[in-house]
C-alpha positions as CSV (number, residue, x, y, z in Angstrom):
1,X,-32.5,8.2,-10.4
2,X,-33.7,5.8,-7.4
3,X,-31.1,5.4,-5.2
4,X,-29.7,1.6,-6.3
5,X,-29.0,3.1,-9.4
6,X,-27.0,6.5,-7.7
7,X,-25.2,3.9,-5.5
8,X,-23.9,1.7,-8.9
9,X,-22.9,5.0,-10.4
10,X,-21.0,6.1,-7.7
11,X,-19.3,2.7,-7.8
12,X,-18.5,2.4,-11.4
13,X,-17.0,5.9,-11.1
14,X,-14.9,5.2,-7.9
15,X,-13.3,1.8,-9.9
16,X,-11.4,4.3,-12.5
17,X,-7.7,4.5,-12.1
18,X,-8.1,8.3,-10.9
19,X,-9.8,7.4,-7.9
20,X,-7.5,5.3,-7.1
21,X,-4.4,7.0,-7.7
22,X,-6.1,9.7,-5.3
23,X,-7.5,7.1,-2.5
24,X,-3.6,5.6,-3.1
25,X,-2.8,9.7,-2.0
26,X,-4.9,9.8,0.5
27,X,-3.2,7.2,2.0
28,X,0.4,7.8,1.7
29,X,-0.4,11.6,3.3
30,X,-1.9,10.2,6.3
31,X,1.4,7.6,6.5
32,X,3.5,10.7,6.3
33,X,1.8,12.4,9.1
34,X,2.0,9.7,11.3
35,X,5.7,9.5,10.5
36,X,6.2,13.0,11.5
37,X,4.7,12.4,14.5
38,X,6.3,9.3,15.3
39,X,9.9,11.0,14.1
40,X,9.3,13.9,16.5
41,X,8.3,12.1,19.6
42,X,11.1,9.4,18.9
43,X,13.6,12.2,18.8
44,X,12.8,13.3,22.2
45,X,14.5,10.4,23.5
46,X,14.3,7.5,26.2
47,X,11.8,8.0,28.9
48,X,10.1,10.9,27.1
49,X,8.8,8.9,24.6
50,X,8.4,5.7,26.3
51,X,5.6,7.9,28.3
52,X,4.2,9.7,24.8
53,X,1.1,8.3,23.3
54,X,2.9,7.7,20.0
55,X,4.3,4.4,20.8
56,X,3.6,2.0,18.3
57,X,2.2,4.2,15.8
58,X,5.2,3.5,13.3
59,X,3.8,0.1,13.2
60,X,0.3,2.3,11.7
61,X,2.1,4.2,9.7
62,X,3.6,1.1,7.8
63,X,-0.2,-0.2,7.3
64,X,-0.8,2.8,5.2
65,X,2.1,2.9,3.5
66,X,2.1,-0.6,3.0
67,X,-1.8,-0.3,2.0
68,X,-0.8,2.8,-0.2
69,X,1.6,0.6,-2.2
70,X,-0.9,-1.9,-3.2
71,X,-3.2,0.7,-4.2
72,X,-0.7,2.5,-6.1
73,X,-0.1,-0.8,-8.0
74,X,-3.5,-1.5,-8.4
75,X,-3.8,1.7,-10.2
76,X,-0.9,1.0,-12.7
77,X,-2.7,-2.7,-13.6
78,X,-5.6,-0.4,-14.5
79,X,-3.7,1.7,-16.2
80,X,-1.4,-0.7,-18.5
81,X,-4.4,-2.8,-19.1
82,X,-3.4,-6.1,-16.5
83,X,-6.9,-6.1,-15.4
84,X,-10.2,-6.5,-16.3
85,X,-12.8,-3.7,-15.5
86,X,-16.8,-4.7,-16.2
87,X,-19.4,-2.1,-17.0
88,X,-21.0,-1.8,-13.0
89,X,-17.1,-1.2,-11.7
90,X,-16.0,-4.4,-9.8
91,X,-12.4,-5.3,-11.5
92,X,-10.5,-8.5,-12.1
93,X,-7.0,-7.9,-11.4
94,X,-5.9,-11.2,-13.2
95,X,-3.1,-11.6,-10.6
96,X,-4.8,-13.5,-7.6
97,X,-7.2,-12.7,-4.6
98,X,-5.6,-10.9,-1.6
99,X,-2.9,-8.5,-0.9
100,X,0.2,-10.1,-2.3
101,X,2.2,-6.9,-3.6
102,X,4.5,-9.3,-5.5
103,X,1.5,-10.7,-7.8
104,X,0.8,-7.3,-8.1
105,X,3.4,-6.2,-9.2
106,X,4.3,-8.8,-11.9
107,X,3.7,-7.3,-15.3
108,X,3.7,-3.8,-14.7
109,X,6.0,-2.2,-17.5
110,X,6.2,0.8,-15.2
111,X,8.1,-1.0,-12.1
112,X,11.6,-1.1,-12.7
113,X,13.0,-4.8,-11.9
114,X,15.1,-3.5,-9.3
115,X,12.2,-2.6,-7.0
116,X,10.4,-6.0,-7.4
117,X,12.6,-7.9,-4.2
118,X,10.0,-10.5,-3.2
119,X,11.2,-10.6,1.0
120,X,10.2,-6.7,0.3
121,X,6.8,-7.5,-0.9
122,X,6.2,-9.9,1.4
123,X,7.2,-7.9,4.5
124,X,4.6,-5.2,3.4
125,X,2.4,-8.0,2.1
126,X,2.8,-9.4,5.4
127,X,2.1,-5.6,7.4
128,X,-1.2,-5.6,5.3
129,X,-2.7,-9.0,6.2
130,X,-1.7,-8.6,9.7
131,X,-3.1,-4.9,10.2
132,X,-6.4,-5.4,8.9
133,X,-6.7,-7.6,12.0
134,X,-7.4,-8.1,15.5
135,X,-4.4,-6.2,17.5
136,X,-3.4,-9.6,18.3
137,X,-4.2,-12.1,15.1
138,X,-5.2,-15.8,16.8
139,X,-3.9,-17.6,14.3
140,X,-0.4,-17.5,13.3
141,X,-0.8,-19.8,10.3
142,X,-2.6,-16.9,8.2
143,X,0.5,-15.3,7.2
144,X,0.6,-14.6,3.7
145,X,3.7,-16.5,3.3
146,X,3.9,-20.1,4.9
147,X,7.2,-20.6,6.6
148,X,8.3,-24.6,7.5
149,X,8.2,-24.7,11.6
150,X,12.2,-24.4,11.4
151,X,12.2,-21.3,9.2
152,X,13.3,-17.9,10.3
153,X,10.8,-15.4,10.1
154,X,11.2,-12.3,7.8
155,X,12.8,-9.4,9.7
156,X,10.2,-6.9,11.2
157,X,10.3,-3.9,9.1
158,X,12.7,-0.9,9.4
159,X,14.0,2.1,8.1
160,X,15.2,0.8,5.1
161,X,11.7,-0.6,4.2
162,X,10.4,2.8,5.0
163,X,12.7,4.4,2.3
164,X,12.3,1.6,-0.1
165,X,8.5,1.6,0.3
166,X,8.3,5.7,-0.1
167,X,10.7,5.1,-3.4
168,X,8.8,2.6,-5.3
169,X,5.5,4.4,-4.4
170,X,7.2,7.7,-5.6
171,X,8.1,6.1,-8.7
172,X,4.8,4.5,-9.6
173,X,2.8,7.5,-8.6
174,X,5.0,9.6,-11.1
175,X,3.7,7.3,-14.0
176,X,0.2,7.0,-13.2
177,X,-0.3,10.9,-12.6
178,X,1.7,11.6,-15.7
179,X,-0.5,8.7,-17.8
180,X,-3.9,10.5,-16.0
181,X,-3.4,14.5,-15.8
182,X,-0.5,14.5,-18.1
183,X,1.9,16.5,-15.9
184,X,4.6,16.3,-13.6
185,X,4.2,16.5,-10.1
186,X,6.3,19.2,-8.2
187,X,8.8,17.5,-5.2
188,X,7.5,17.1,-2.1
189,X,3.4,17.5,-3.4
């Protein structure tokens, strides 16, 4: 096998719904870990960790959760059939080109309605776009959303986001690893 022909194996293989409900794992562990590191330095209070190295790192830690939703979602459209897959791997997802998590989302049986709040979905839309940038993005008008000049921005996110986030990944993880290994997960694995 030259290695052209390894290389669109590999790829064909990696575009199946089991890689990506484990890349989708891969990710929402290393969020966790940086939340428990961001959790324990916050609890030591004030001036202890304003001087820790872990400022900021919350704002990492909703990249890959954020990033680990829209995987997680992408998985499901593989799974229910919302996309397209072709013979050498690359996949149509039928729902738009970016990282809109509410376009994503619409159509999947799996996702209960209540979990589908677009300002949600935009926010960690919104934590995607912006953190596969430049620390500072130069141009503010490639928000995923477009806001009129008088508009309010959407709030930054927060606890509740984290929660909400960890429970709509929780619930579409359940379904895809039931619909691929055909078991249950154990809490807290």
């Amino acid at each position: 096998m030259t290695d052209t022909e390894t290389w669109k194996h590999v790829f064909k293989h990696n575009s199946g719904p089991l890689a990506w409900l484990i890349m989708s794992s891969q990710l929402k562990r290393s969020a966790q870990v940086l939340w428990k590191q961001f959790d324990y330095s916050y609890s030591l209070g004030g001036e202890a960790f304003a001087e820790s190295d872990d400022q900021g790192i919350d704002i990492v830690a909703f990249f890959l959760d954020a990033i680990a939703l829209e995987t997680i979602l992408k998985t499901c459209r593989l799974i229910e059939g919302l996309t397209i897959p072709h013979a050498d791997g690359r996949i149509e997802w039928q729902c738009g080109k970016g990282h809109d998590l509410a376009k994503l989302s619409a159509g999947l049986r799996c996702l209960p309605k209540t979990h589908c709040d677009p300002q949600f979905l935009g926010r960690m839309s919104e934590i995607i776009m912006w953190g596969g940038r430049y620390p500072n993005p130069n141009k503010f008008d490639k928000l995923l959303v477009e806001y009129p000049n008088d508009a309010k921005l959407p709030p930054l996110p927060d606890d509740d986001d984290r929660q909400r986030c960890g429970q709509i990944y929780d619930t579409l993880y359940e379904f895809a690893h039931q619909e691929l290994v055909g078991k249950k997960r154990k809490p807290g694995k």
